[in-house]
Structures are given as C-alpha cells and as structure tokens.
Biopython code that builds the backbone (N, CA, C, O; Angstrom):
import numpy as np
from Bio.PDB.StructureBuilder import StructureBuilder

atoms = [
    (1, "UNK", "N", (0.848, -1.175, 0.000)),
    (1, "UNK", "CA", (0.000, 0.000, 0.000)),
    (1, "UNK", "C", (0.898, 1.243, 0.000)),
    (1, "UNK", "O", (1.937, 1.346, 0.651)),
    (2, "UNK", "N", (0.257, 2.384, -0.987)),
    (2, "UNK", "CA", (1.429, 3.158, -0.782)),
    (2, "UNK", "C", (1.357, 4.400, 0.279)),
    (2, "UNK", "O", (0.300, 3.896, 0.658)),
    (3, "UNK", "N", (1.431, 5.018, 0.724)),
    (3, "UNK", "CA", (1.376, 6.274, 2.122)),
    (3, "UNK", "C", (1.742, 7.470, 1.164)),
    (3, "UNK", "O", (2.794, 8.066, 0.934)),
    (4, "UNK", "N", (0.235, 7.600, 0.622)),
    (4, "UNK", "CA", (0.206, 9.089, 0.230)),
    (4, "UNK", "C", (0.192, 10.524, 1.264)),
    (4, "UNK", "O", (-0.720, 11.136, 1.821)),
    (5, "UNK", "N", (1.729, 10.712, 1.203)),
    (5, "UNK", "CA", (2.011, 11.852, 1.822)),
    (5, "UNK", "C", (1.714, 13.107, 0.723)),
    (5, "UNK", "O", (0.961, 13.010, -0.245)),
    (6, "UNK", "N", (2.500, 14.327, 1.111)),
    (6, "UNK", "CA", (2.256, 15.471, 0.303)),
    (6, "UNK", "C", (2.794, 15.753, -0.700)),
    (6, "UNK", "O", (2.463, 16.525, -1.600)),
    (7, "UNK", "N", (3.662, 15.115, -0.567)),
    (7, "UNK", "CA", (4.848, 15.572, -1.645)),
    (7, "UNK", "C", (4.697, 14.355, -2.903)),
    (7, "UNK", "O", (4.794, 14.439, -4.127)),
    (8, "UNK", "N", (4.468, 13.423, -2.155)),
    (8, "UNK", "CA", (3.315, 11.992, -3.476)),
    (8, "UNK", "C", (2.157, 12.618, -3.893)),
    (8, "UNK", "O", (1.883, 12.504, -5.088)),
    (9, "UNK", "N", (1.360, 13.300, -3.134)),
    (9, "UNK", "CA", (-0.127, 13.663, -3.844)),
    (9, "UNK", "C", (0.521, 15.237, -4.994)),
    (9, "UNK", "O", (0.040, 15.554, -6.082)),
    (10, "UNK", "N", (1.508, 15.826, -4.377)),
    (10, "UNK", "CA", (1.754, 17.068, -5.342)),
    (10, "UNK", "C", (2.346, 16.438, -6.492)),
    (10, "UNK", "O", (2.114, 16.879, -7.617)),
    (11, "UNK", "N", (3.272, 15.204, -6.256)),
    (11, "UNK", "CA", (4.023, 14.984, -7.947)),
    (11, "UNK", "C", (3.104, 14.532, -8.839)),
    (11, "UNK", "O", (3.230, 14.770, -10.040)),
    (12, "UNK", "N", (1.893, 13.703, -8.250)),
    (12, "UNK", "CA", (1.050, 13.129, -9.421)),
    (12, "UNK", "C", (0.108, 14.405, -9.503)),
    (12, "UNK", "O", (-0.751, 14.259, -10.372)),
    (13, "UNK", "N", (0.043, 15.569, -8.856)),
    (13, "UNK", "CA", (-1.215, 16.467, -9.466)),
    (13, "UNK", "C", (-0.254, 17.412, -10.358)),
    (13, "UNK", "O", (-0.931, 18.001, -11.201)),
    (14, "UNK", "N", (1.002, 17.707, -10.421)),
    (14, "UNK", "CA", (2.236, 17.831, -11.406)),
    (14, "UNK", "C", (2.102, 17.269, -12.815)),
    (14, "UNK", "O", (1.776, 17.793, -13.880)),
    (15, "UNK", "N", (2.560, 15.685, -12.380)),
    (15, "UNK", "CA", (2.001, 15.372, -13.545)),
    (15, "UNK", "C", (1.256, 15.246, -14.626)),
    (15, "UNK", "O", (1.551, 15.383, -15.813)),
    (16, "UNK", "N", (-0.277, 14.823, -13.827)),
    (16, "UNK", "CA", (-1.692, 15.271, -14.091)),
    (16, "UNK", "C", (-1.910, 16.402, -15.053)),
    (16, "UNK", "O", (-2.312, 16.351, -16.216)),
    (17, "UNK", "N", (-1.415, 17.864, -14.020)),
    (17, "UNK", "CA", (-1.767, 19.209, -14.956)),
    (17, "UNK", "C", (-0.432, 18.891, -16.383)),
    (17, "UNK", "O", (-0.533, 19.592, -17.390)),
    (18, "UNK", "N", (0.217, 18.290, -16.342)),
    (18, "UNK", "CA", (1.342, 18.771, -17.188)),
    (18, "UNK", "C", (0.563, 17.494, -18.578)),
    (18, "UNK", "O", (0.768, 17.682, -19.777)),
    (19, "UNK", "N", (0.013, 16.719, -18.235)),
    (19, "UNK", "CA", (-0.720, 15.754, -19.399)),
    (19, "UNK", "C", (-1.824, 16.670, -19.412)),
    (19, "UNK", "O", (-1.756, 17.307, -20.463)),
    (20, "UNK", "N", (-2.698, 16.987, -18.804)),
    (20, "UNK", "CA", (-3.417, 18.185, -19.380)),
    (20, "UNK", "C", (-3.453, 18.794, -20.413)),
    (20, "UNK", "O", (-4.159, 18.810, -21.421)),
    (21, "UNK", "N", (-1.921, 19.703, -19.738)),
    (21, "UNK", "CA", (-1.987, 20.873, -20.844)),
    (21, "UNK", "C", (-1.378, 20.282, -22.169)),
    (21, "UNK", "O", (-1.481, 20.696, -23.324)),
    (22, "UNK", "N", (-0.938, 19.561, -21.833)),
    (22, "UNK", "CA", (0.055, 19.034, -23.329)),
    (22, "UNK", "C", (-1.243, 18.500, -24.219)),
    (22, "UNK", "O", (-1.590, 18.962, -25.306)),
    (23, "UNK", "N", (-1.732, 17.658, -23.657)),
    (23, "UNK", "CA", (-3.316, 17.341, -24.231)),
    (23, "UNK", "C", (-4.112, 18.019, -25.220)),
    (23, "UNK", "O", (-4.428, 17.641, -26.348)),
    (24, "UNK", "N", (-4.492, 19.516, -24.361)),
    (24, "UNK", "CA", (-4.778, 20.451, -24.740)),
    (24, "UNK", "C", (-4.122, 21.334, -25.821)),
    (24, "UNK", "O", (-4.676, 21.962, -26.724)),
    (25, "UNK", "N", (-2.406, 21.205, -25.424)),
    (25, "UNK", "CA", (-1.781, 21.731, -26.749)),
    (25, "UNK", "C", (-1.664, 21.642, -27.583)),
    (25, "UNK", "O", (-1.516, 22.538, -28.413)),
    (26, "UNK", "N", (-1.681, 20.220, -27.781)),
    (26, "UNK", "CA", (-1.587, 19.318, -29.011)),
    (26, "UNK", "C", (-2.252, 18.583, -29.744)),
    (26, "UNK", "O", (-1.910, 18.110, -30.827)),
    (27, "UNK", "N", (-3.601, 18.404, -28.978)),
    (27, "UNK", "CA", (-4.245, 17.901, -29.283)),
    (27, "UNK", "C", (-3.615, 16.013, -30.193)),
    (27, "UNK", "O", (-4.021, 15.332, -31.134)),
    (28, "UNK", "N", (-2.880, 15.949, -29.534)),
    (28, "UNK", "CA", (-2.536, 14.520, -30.541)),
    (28, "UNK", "C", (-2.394, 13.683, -28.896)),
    (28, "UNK", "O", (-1.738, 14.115, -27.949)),
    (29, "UNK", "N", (-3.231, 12.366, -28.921)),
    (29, "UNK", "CA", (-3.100, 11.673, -27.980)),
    (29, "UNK", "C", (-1.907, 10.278, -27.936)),
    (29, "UNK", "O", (-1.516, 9.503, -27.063)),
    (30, "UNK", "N", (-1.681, 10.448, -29.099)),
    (30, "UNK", "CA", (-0.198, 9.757, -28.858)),
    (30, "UNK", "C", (1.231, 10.407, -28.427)),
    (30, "UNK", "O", (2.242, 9.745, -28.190)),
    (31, "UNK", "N", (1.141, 11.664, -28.378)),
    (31, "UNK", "CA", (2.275, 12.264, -27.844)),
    (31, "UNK", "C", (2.067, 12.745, -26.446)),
    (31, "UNK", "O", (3.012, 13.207, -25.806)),
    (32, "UNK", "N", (0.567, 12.631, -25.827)),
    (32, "UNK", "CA", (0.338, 12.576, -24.504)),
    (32, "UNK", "C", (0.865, 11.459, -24.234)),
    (32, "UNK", "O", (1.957, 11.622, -23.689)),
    (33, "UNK", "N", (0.438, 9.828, -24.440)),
    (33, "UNK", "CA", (0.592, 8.992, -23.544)),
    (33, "UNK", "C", (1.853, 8.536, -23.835)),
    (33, "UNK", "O", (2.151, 7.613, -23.077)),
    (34, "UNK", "N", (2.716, 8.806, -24.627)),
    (34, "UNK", "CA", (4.616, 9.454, -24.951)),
    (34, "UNK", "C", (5.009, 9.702, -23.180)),
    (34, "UNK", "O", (5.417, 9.169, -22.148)),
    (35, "UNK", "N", (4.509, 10.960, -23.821)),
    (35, "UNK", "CA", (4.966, 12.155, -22.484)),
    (35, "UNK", "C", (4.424, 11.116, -20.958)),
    (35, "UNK", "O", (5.154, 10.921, -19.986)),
    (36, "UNK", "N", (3.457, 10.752, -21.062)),
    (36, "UNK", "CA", (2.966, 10.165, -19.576)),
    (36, "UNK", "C", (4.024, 8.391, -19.632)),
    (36, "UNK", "O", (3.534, 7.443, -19.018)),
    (37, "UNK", "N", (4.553, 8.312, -19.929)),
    (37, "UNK", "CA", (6.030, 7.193, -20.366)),
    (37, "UNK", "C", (6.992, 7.581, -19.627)),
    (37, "UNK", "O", (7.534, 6.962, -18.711)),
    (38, "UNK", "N", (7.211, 8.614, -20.022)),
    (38, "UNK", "CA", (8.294, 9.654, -19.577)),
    (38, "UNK", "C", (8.488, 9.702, -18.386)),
    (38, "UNK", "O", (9.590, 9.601, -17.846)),
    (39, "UNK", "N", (7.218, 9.894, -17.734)),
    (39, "UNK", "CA", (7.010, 10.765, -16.318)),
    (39, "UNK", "C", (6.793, 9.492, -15.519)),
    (39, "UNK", "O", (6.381, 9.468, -14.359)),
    (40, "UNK", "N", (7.115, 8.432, -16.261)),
    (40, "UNK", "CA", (7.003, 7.391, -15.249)),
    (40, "UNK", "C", (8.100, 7.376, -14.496)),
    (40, "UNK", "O", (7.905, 7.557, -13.294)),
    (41, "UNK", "N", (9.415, 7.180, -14.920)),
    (41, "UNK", "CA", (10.583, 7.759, -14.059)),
    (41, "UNK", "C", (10.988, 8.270, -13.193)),
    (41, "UNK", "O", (11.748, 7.626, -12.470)),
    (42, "UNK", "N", (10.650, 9.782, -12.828)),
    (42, "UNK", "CA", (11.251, 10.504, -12.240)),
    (42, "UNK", "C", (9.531, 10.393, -10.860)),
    (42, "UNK", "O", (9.418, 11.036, -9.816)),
    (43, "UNK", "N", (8.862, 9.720, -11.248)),
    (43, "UNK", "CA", (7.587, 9.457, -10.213)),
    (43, "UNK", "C", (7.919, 8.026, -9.487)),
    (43, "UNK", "O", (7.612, 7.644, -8.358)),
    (44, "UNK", "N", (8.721, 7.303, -10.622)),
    (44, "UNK", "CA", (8.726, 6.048, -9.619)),
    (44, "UNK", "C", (9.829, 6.469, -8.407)),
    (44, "UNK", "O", (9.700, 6.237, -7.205)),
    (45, "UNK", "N", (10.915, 7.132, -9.056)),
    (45, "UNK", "CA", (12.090, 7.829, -7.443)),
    (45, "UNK", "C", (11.254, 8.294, -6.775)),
    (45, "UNK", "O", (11.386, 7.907, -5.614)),
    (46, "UNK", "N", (10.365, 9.001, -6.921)),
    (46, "UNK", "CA", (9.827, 10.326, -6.037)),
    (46, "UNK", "C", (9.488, 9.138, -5.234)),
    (46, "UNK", "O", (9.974, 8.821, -4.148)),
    (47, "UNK", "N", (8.245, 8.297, -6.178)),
    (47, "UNK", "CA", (8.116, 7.364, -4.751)),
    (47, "UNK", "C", (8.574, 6.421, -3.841)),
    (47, "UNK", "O", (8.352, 6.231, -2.645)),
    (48, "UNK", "N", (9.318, 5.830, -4.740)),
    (48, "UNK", "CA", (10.249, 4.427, -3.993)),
    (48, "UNK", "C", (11.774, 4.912, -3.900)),
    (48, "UNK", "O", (12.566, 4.082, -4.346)),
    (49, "UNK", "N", (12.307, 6.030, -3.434)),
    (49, "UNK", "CA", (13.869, 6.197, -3.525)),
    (49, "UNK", "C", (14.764, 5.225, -3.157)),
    (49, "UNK", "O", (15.903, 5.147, -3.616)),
    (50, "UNK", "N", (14.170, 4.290, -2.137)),
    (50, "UNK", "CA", (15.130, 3.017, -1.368)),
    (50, "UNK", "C", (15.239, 1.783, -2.482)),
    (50, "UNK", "O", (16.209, 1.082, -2.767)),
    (51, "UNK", "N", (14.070, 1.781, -2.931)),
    (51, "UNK", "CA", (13.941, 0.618, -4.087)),
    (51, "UNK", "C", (14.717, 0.998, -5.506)),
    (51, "UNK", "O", (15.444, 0.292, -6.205)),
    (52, "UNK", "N", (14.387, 2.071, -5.633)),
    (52, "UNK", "CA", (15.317, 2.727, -7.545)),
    (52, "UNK", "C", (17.000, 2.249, -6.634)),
    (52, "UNK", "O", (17.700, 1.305, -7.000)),
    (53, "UNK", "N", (17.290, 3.059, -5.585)),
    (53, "UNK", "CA", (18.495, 2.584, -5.207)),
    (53, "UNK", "C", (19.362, 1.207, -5.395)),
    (53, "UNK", "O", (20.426, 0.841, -5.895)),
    (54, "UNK", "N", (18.545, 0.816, -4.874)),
    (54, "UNK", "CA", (18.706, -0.627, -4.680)),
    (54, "UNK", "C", (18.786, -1.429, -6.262)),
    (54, "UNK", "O", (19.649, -2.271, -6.508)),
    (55, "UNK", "N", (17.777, -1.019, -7.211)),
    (55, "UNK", "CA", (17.754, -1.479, -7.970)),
    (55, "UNK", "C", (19.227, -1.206, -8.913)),
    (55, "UNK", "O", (20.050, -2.020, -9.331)),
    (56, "UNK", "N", (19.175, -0.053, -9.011)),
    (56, "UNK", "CA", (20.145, 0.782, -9.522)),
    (56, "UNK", "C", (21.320, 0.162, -9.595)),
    (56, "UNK", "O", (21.859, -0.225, -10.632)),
    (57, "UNK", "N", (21.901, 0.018, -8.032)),
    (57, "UNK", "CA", (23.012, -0.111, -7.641)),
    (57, "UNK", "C", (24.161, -1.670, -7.858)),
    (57, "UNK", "O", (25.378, -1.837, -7.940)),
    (58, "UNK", "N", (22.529, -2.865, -7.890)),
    (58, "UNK", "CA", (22.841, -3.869, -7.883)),
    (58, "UNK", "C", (23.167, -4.442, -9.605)),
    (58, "UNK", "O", (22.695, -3.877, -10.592)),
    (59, "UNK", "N", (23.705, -5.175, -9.636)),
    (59, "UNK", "CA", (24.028, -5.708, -10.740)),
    (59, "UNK", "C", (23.124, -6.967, -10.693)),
    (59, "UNK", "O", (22.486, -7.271, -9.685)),
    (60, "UNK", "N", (23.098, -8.075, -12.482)),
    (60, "UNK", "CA", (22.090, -8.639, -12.241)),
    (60, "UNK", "C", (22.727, -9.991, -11.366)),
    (60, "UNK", "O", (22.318, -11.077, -11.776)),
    (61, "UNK", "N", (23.360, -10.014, -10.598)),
    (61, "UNK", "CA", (24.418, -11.099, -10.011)),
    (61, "UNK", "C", (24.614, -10.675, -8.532)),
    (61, "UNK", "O", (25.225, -11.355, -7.708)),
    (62, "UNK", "N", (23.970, -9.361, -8.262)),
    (62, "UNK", "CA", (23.584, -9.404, -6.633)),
    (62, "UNK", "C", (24.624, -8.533, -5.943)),
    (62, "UNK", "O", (24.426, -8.087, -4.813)),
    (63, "UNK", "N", (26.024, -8.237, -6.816)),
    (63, "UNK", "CA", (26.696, -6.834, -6.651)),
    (63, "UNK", "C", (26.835, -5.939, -6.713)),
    (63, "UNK", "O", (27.196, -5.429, -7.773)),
    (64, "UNK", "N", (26.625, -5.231, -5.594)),
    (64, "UNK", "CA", (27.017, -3.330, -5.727)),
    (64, "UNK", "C", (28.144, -3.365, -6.682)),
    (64, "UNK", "O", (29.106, -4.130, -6.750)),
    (65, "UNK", "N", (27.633, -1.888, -7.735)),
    (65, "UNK", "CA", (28.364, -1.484, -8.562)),
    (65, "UNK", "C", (29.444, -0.782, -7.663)),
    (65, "UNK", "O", (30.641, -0.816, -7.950)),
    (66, "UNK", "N", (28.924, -0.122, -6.517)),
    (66, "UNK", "CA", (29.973, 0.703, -6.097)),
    (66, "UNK", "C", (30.360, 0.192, -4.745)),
    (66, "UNK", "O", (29.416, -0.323, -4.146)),
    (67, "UNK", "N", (31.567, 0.201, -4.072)),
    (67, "UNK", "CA", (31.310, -0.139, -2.553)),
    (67, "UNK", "C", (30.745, 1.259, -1.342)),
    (67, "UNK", "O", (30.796, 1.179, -0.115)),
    (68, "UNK", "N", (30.287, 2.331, -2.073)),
    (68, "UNK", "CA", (29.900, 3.433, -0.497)),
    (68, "UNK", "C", (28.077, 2.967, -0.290)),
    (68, "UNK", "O", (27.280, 2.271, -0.919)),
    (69, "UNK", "N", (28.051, 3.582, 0.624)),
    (69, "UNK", "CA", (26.550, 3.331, 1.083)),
    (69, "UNK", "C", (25.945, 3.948, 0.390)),
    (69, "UNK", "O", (26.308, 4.744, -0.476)),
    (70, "UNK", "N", (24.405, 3.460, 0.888)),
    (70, "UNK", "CA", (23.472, 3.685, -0.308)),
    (70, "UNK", "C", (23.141, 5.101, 0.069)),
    (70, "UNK", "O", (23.091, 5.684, 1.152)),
    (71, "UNK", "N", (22.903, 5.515, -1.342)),
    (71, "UNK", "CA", (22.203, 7.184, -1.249)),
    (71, "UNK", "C", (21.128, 7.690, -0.545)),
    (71, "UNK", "O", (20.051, 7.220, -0.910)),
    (72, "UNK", "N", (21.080, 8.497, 0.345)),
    (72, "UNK", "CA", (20.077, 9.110, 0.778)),
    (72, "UNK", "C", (18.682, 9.298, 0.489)),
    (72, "UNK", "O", (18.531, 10.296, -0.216)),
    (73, "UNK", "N", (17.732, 8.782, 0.738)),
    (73, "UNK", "CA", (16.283, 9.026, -0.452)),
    (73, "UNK", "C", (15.859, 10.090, -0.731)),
    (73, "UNK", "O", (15.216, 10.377, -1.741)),
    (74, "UNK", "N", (16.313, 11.088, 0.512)),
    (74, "UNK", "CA", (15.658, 13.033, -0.110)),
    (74, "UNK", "C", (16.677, 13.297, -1.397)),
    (74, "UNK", "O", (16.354, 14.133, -2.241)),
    (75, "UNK", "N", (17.545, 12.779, -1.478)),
    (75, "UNK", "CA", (18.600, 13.375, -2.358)),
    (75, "UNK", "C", (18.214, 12.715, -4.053)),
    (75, "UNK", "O", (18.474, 13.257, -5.127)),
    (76, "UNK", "N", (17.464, 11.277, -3.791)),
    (76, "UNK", "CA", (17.369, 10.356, -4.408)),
    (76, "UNK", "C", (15.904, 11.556, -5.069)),
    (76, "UNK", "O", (15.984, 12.358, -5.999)),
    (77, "UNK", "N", (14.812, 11.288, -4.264)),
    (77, "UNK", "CA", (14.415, 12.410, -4.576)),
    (77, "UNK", "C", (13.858, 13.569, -5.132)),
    (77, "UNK", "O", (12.947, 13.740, -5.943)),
    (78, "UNK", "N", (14.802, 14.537, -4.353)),
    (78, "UNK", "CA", (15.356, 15.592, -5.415)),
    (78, "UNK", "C", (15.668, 15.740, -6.612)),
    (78, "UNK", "O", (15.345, 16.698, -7.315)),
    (79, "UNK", "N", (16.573, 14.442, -7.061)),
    (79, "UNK", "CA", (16.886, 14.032, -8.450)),
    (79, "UNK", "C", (15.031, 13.683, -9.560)),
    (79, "UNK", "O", (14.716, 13.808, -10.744)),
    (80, "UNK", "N", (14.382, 13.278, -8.427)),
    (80, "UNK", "CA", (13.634, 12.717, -9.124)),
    (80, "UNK", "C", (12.347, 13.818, -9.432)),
    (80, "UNK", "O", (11.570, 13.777, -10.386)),
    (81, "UNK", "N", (12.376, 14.696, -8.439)),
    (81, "UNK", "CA", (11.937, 16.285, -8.765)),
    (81, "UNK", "C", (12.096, 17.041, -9.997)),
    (81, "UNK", "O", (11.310, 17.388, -10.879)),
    (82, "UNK", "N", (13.532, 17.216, -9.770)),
    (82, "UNK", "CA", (14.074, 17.607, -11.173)),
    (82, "UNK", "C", (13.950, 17.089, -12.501)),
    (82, "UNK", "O", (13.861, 17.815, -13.492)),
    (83, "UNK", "N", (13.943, 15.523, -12.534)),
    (83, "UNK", "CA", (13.662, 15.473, -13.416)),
    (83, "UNK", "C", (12.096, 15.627, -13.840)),
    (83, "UNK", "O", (11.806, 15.758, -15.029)),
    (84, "UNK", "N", (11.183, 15.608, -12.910)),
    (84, "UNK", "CA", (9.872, 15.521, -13.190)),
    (84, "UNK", "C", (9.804, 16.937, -13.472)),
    (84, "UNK", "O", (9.938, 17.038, -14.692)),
    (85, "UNK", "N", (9.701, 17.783, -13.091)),
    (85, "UNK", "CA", (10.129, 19.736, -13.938)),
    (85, "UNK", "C", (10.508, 19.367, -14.785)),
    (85, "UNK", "O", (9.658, 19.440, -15.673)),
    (86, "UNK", "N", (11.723, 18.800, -15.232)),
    (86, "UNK", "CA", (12.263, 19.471, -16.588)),
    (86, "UNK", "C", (11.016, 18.689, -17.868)),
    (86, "UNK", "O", (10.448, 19.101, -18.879)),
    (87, "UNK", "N", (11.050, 17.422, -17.113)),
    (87, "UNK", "CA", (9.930, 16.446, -18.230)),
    (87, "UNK", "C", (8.628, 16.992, -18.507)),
    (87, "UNK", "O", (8.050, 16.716, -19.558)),
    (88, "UNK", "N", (8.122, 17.759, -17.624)),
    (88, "UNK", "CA", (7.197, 18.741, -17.857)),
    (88, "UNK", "C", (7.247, 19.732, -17.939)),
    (88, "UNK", "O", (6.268, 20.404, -17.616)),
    (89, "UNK", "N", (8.374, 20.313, -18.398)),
    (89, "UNK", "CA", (8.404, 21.703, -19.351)),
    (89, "UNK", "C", (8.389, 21.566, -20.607)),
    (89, "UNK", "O", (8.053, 22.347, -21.497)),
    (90, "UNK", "N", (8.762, 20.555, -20.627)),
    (90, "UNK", "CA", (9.147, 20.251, -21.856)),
    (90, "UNK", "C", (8.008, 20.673, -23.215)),
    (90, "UNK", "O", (8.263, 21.455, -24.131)),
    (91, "UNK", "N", (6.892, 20.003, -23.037)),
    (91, "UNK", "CA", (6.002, 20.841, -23.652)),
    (91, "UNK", "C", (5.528, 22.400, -23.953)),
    (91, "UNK", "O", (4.975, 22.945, -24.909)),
    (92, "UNK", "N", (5.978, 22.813, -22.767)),
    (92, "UNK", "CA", (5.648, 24.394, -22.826)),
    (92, "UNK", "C", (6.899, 24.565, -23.597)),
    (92, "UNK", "O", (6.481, 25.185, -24.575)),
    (93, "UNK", "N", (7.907, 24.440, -23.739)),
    (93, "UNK", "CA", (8.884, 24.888, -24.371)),
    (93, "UNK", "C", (9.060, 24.668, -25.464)),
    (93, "UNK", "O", (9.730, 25.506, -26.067)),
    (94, "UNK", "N", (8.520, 23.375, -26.291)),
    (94, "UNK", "CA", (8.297, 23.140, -27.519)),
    (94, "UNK", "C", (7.031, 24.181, -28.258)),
    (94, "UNK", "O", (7.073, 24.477, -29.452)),
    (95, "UNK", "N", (5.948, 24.649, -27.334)),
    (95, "UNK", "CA", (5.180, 25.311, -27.823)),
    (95, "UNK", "C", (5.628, 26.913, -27.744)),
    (95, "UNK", "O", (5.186, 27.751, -28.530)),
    (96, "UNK", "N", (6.357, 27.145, -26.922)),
    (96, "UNK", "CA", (6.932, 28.336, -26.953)),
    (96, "UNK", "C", (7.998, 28.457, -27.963)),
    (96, "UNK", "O", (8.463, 29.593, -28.053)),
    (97, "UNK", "N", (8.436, 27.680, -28.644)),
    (97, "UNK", "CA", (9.145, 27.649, -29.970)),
    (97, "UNK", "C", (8.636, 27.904, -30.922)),
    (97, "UNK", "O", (9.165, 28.672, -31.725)),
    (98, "UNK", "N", (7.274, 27.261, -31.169)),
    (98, "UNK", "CA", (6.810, 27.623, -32.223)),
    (98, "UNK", "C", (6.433, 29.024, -32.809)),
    (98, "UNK", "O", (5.964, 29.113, -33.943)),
]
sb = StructureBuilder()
sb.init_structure("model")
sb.init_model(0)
sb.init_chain("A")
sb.init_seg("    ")
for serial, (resi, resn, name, xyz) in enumerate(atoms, 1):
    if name == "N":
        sb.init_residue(resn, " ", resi, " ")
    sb.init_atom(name, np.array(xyz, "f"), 0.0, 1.0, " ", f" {name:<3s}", serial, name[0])
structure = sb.get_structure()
C-alpha cells in the first residue's frame, strides 16, 4: 500500500496538470501517452527512492556497482523532482518555440 504523503499527492497532481496541458496543446493523444512514459521515471524515485536505489546499484548477479553506502532518499528524490520539472516543461517549451 502506498502512504500518500504530500509531496506523493503534489508529484502526481504535477504530472496530471502537465498531461493536461500538453493534451490540450496538441491535441494529438499519442504524444500525450509518450509524455505520460516519460514521467514514469522521475515518479517512480519520487516514490520508492530506497527501491530505484537498490535497484540501480545492484548488478544482475547481486553486486554493488559501487562499494559506499546507499544514497540518501531526499537526495534520491530531489533528483527525481528535477527530473519531473524538466519532463514537464518540456512541452511548454516546444510550444513556446513555435
């Protein structure tokens, strides 16, 4: 079960508005559910930072790639913030090109 805190209910209403508007921009529904592909990523860190870690880190043979400890999950994150912004600008910025 997952423990929708605040910062889980804000990335998916993020997301949400950002398939919206792209929706709306483009009107083409294959480059929405593109874009909602995308945003699977930087939503699965937001939510599971211990698990992307983990996954990440291990090789398919059960070894850390690296020997330091595992990364922090706010930091983990953060990363995964960022990328969820930039993945949803992305549209506004293609339309602001035009």
């Amino acid at each position: 079960m997952i423990a929708w805190d605040k910062g889980r209910i804000v990335a998916c209403t993020v997301a949400g508005v950002s398939l919206v508007v792209h929706f709306f921009m483009s009107s083409n529904i294959e480059s929405v559910v593109s874009h909602a592909f995308f945003l699977l990523l930087p939503l699965s860190v937001i939510f599971w930072p211990e698990y992307c870690d983990r996954v990440f880190r291990l090789s398919s043979e059960g070894r850390a790639h690296s020997m330091a400890e595992a990364t922090p999950g706010v930091m983990l994150q953060l990363v995964g913030w960022i990328l969820l912004i930039v993945i949803c600008s992305i549209p506004l910025l293609g339309a602001a090109m035009l």
